[in-house]
TIPA-309730 format. One line per 8 residues: their letters; for each residue x, y, z of C-alpha. Coordinates in pm, whole numbers, plus 50000, padded with zeros to 5 digits. Layout:
BEGIN
A) X,Y,Z  ...
end
This chain:
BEGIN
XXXXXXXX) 84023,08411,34584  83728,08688,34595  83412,08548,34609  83244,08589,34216  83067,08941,34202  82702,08906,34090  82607,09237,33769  82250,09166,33680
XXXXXXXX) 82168,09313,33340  81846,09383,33172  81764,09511,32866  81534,09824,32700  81315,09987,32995  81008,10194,32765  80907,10441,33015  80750,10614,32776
XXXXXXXX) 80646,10723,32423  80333,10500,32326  80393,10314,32652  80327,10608,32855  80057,10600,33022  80020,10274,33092  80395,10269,33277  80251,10550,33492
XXXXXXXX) 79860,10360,33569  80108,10026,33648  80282,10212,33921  80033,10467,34045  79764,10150,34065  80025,09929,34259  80102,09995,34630  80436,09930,34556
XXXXXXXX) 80601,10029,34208  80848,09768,34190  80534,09526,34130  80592,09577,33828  80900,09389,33820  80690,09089,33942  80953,08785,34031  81240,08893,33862
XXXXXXXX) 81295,09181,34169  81418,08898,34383  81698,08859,34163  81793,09210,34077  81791,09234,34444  82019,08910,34517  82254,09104,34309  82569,09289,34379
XXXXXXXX) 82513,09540,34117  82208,09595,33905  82224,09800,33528  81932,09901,33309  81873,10069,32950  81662,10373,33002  81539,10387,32678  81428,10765,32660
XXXXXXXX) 81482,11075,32795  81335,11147,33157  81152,11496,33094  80856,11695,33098  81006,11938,32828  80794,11972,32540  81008,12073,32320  81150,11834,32025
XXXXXXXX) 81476,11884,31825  81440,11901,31438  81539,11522,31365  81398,11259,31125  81213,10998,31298  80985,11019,31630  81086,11160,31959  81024,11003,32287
XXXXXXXX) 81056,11040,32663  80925,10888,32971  80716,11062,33289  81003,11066,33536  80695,10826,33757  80878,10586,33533  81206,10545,33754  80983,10412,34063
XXXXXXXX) 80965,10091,33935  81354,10074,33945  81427,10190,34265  81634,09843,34352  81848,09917,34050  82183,10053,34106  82244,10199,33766  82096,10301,33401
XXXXXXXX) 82290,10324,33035  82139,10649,32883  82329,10655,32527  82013,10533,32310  81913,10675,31963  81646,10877,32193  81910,11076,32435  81895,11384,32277
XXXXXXXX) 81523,11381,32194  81460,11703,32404  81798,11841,32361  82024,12001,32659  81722,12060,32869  81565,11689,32854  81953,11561,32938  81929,11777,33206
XXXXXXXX) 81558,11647,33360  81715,11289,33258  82046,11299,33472  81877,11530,33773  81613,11265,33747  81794,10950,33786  82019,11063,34064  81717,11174,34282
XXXXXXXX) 81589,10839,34255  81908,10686,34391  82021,10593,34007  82373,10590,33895  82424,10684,33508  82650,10627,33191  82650,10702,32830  82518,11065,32761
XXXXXXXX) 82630,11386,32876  82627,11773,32850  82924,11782,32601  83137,11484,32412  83386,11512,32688  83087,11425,32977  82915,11149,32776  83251,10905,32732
XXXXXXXX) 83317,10893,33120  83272,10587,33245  83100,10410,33561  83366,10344,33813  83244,10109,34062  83393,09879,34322  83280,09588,34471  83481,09367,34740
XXXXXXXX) 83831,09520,34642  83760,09473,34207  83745,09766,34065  83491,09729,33778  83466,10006,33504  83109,10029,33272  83125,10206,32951  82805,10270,32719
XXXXXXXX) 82829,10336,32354  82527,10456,32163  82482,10402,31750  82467,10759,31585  82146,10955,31470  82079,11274,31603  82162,11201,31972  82554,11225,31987
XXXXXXXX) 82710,11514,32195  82969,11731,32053  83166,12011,32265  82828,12267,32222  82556,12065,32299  82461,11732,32502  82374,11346,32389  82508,11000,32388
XXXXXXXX) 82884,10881,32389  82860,10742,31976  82955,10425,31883  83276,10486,31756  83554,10285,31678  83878,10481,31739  83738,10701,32060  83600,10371,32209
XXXXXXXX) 83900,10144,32193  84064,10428,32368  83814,10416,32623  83851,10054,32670  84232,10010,32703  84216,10307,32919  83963,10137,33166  84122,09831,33130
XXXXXXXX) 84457,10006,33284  84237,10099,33501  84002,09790,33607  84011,09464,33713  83677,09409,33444  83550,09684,33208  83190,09588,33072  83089,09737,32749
XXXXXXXX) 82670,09845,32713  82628,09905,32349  82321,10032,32187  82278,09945,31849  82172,09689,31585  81877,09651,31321  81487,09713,31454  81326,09426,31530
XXXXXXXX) 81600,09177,31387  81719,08891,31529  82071,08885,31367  82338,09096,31390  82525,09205,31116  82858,09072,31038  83040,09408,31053  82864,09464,31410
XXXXXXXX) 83008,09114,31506  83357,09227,31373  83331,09513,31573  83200,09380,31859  83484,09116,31879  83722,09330,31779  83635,09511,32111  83693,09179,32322
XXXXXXXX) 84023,09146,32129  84107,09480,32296  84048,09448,32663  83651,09469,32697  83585,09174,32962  83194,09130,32848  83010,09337,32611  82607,09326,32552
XXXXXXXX) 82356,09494,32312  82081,09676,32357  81831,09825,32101  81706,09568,31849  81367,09490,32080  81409,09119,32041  81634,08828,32167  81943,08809,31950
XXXXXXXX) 82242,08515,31976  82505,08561,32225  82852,08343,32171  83159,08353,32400  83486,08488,32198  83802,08452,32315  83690,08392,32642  83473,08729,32636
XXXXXXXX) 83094,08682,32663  82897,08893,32382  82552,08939,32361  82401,09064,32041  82044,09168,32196  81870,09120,32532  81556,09250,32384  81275,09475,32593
XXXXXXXX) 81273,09441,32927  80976,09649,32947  80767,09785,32676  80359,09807,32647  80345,09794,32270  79969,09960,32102  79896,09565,32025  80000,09230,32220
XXXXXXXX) 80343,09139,32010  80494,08830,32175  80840,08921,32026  80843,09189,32224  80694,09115,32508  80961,08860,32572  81358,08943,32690  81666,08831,32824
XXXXXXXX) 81857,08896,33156  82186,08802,33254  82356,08737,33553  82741,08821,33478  82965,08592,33786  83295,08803,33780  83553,08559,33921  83915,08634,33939
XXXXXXXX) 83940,08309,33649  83740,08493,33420  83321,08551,33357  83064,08301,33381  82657,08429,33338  82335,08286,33413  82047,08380,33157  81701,08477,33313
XXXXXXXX) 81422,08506,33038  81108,08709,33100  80814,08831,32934  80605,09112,33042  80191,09001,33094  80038,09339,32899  79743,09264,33115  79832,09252,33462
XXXXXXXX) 80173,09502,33411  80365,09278,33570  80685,09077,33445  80760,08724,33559  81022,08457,33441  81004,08200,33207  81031,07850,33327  80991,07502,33220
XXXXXXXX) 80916,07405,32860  80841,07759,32781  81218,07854,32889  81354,07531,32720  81237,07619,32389  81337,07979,32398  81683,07899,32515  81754,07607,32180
XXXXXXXX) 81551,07905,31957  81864,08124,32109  82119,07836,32033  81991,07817,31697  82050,08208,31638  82346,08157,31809  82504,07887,31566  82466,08155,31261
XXXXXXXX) 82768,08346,31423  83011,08034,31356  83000,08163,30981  82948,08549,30902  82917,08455,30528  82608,08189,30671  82518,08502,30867  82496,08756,30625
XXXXXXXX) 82280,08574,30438  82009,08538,30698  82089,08894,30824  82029,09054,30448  81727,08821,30419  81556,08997,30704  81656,09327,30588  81521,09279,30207
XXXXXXXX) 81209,09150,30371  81127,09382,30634  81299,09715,30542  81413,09732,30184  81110,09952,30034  81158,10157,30333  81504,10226,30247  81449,10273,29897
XXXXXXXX) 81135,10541,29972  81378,10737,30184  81632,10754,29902  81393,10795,29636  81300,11141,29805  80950,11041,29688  80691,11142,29937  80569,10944,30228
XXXXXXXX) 80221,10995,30154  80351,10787,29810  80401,10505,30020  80078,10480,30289  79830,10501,29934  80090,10216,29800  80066,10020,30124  79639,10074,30148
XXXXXXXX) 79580,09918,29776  79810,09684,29881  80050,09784,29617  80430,09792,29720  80529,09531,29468  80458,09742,29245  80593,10037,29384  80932,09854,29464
XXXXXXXX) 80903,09789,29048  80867,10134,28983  81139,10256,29210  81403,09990,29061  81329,10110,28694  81584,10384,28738  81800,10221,28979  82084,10405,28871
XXXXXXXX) 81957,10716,29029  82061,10481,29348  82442,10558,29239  82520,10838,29342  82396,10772,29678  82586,10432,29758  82863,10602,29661  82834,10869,29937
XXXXXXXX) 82761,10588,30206  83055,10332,30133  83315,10604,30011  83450,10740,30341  83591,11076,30191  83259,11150,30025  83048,11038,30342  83270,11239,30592
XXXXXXXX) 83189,11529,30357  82826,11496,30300  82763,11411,30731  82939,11754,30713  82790,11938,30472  82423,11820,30582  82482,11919,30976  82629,12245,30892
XXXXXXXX) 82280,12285,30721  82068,12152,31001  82309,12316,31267  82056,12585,31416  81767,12351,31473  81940,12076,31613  81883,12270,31962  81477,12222,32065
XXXXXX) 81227,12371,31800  80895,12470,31901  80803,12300,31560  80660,11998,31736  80555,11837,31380  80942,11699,31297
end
């Protein structure tokens, strides 16, 4: 029997956007820029292979794509801090922030620096190839799957391989043919949410029922349950690995790495919790007590998967609590401004109130989102629109 192979695997690296600058003052004031990894380097080291998300785009480009929601990328200073990685997934909602040119800084980047990549690429056809690697005679195959916004690539322009049902089960039996283990990076799930929904653990299953040999998630910013299924380990979240947030936010400050064991007798992992001190830049691992509790908070979370109706219900409380208005603005069409003066007199009761008095209004648009004729035609009908600008605008407002 081959001795077990050793795949560390962290979560959401923030090079950049708000956490900018102080990535870049971390590593420029250390003599080393791996300091920043603090005690958890002797691990990633002690590892066969090491994996990463890179959350954004690698690029001094300055110019955005038209896209709803903010745009963000990292000073390529950023990848010093990884240099005893072996690898980075790229597909994130972010990929395709900068469009073809930021891809282009990204992958150039990475490989300068030693760093192998997965997930996005210049065309559709790029993005879905996997990471072949092999390791004492097992030949293990990485694939990385990224939710869609405005970052998938299509046969014109670049961005991430999308999370999609049909072209990834291909990709998985295919690899599997192929592979002694094929590990699935997905990035997707709720902001900020602890629970996965119940379709995403359908999904996610239903990927371990076709050949995936471990699959973990990536995006949510906080530690999520994890459950072994069918003798295929799943993990709903690792949360940041690294991210300087404007204020301390213990939630996520705090994340999860994982030691996968490959053995020929199946998968075995060690979990490796860490939180990042905003003070000195510097992650360590959580021990003792500290450790103890977070691990039963994690066993509690991950007892809410035994029963996706028990789930749903604490998944759709979160969502009601922390993003319903939000969702109902954005539908409404009502300005945002609406909201901030709502929010400042303290108000959004009463502004949920007024939006609910004609709900029916809401109609038309559920209808479009659950009916898959009608949502196929208005995804259609809306990028055909927006098809010009989705290449970088010097409109630097969007």
């Amino acid at each position: 029997m081959v001795n077990s192979i050793k795949i560390f695997i962290a979560g959401d690296y923030h090079g950049g956007y708000q956490s900018n600058n102080k990535v870049v003052d971390a590593i420029d004031s250390s003599q080393n820029p791996t300091d920043l990894l603090g005690d958890v380097r002797s691990i990633v080291q002690q590892s066969d292979f090491s994996i990463i998300n890179l959350e954004y785009p690698v690029t001094f480009h300055s110019k955005k794509i038209v896209k709803y929601g903010p745009a963000a990328k990292s000073n390529p200073k950023c990848l010093k801090a990884l240099s005893d990685f072996d690898a980075v997934t790229l597909g994130t909602n972010h990929s395709a922030d900068f469009g073809n040119k930021g891809i282009e800084d990204t992958l150039r980047y990475c490989k300068d620096e030693g760093l192998q990549t997965v997930g996005v690429g210049m065309n559709a056809i790029d993005a879905l190839q996997p990471l072949r690697i092999n390791i004492r005679e097992k030949r293990i195959s990485i694939l990385n799957f990224a939710e869609t916004q405005f970052n998938t690539a299509d046969s014109l322009r670049g961005g991430a391989n999308p999370f999609d049902i049909i072209s990834n089960v291909k990709s998985i039996r295919e690899e599997r043919e192929e592979s002694d283990f094929v590990l699935v990076m997905i990035h997707g799930g709720p902001d900020l949410c602890q629970y996965p929904s119940p379709d995403l653990v359908k999904r996610a299953r239903f990927y371990a029922e076709e050949g995936a040999s471990a699959i973990i998630l990536h995006h949510s910013r906080v530690v999520s349950p994890f459950e072994v299924y069918k003798n295929v380990p799943i993990f709903y979240g690792l949360g940041n690995f690294i991210h300087f947030t404007k204020e301390p936010d213990l939630k996520e400050q705090i994340g999860l790495t994982i030691q996968l064991e490959l053995k020929d007798s199946g998968i075995d992992f060690t979990l490796f919790p860490v939180q990042l001190d905003m003070a000195t830049c510097k992650l360590s691992l959580i021990t003792g007590n500290k450790k103890q509790a977070l691990l039963s908070e994690i066993e509690d979370l991950n007892l809410r998967l035994l029963n996706l109706d028990e789930l749903k219900v604490y998944w759709g409380n979160h969502i009601r609590q922390h993003s319903e208005l939000r969702y109902l603005v954005l539908l409404s069409g009502i300005p945002n401004t609406v909201f901030k003066v709502f929010r400042k007199l303290n108000a959004l009761t009463f502004l949920k109130k007024i939006l609910l008095v004609r709900k029916n209004r809401f109609l038309p648009i559920l209808n479009f989102l659950q009916n898959e004729s009608h949502n196929e035609s208005a995804k259609y009908i809306l990028n055909e629109i927006f098809k010009k600008n989705r290449e970088p605008s010097s409109n630097s407002s969007i």
